[in-house]
KEPA-549300 format. One record per residue (C-alpha): residue number from 1; x, y, z; residue in three letters. Coordinates in nm, 3 decimals, m for minus. Layout:
BEGIN
ATOM  zalo       c1       c2       c3  lonu
ATOM   NUM        X        Y        Z   ALA
...
***
This chain:
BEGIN
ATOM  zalo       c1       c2       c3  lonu
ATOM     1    0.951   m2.217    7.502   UNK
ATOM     2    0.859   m1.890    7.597   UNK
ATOM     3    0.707   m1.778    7.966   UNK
ATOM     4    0.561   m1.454    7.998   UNK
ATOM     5    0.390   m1.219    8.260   UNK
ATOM     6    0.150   m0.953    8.176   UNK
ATOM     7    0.265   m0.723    7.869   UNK
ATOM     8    0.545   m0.983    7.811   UNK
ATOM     9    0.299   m1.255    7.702   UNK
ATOM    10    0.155   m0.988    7.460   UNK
ATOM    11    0.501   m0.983    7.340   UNK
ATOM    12    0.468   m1.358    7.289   UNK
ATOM    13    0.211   m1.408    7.141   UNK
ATOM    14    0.292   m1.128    6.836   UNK
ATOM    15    0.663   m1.364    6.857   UNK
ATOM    16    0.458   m1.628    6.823   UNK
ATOM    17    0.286   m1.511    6.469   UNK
ATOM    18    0.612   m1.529    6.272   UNK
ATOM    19    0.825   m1.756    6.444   UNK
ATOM    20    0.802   m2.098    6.505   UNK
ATOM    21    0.876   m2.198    6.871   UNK
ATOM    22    0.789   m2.495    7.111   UNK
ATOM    23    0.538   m2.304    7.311   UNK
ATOM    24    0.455   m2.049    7.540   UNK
ATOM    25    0.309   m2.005    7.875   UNK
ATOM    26    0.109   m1.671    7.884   UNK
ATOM    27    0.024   m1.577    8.280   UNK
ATOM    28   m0.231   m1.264    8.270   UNK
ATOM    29   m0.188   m1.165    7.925   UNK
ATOM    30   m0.399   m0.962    7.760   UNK
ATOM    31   m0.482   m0.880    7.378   UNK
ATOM    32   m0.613   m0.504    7.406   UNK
ATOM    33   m0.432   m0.216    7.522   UNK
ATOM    34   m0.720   m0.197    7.806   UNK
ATOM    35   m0.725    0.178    7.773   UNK
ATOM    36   m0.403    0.259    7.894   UNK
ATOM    37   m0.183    0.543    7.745   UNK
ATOM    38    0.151    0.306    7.802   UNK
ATOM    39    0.035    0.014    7.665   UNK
ATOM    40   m0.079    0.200    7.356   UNK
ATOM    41    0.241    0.296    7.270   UNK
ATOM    42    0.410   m0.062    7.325   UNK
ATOM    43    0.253   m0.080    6.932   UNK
ATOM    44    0.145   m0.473    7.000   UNK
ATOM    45   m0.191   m0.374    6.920   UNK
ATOM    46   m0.167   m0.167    6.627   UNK
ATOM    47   m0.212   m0.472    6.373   UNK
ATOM    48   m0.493   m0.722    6.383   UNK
ATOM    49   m0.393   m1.018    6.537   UNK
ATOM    50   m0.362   m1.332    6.342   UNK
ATOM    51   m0.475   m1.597    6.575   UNK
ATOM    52   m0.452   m1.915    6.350   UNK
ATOM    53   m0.070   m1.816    6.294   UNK
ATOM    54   m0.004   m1.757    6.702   UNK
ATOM    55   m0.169   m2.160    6.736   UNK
ATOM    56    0.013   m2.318    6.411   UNK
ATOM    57    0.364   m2.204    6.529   UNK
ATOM    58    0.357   m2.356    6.821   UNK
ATOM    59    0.318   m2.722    6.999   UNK
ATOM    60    0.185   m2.619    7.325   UNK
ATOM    61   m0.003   m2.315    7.481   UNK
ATOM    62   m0.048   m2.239    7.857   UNK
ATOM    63   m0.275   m2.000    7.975   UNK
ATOM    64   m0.230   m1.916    8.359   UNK
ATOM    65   m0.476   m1.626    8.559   UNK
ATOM    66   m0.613   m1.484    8.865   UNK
ATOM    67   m0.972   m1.546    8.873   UNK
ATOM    68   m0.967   m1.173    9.072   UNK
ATOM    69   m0.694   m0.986    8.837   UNK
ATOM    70   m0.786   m0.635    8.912   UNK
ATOM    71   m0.576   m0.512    8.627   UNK
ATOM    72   m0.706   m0.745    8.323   UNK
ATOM    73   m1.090   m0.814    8.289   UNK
ATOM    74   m1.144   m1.218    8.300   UNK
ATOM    75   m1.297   m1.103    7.978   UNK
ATOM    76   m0.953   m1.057    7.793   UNK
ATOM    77   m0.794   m1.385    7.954   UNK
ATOM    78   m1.162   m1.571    7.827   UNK
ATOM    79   m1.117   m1.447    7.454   UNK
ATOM    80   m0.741   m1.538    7.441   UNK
ATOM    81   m0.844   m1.904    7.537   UNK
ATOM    82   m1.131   m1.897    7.285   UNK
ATOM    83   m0.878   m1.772    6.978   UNK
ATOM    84   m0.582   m1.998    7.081   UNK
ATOM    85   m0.748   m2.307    7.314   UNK
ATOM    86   m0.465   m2.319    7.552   UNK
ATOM    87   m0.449   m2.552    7.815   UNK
ATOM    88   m0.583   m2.322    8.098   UNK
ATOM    89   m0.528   m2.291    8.445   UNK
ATOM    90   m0.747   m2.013    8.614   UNK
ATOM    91   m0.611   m1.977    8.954   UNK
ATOM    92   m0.843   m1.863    9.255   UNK
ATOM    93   m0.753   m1.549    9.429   UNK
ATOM    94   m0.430   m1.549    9.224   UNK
ATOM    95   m0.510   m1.172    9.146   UNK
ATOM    96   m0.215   m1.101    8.901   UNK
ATOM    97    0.073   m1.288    9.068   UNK
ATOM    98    0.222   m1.020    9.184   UNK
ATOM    99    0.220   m1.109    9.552   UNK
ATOM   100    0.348   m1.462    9.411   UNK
ATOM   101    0.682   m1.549    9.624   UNK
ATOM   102    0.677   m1.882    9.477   UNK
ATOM   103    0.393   m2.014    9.167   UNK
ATOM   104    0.358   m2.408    9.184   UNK
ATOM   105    0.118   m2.443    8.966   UNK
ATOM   106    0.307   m2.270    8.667   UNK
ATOM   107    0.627   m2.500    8.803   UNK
ATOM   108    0.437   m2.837    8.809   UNK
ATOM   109    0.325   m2.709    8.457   UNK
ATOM   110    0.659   m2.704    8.286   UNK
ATOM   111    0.762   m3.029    8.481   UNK
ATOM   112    0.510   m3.203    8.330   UNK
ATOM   113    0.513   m3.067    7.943   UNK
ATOM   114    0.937   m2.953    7.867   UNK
ATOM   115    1.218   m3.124    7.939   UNK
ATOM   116    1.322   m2.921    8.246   UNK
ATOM   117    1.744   m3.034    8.314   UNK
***
């Protein structure tokens, strides 16, 4: 299982197209490089994504964001749940999690779905 913030659950999801894993829990990912020069150059967005492939490989998707995320347009976090139907979990005022000291929702999530030891 992979969990990943921001850029890093770009990064998963383009794992996700070639490997086979158990899941992933993207928390305000995004699938454009939303105009900006640095994430450009990560090259995640160079290839057309291959959504069937991201859902096949995997047994469970979580999608977690801010219903106020002034860095990623709802838009983005909408179009990744239409492509992959993840289970999602829109959080109010939960901006980007950045201010997050501690995120129980994203804790009761993987308590309920892995086998946490």
């Amino acid at each position: 299982m992979l969990i990943d913030w921001s850029s890093g659950a770009v990064a998963a999801m383009r794992y996700a197209e070639n490997n086979k894993i158990k899941g992933t829990v993207l928390v305000s990912g995004n699938y454009t490089d939303l105009g900006d020069e640095i994430e450009k150059q990560s090259g995640y967005y160079d290839d057309p994504w291959n959504w069937e492939k991201i859902k096949k490989n995997q047994e469970k998707i979580a999608l977690f964001y801010g219903d106020n995320d002034p860095y990623i347009s709802q838009s983005e976090f909408e179009f990744i749940a239409s492509k992959l139907s993840p289970k999602v979990f829109k959080i109010h005022e939960g901006k980007h999690f950045i201010e997050y000291v501690t995120f129980p929702q994203l804790l009761e999530y993987i308590k309920l779905n892995y086998s946490v030891r």
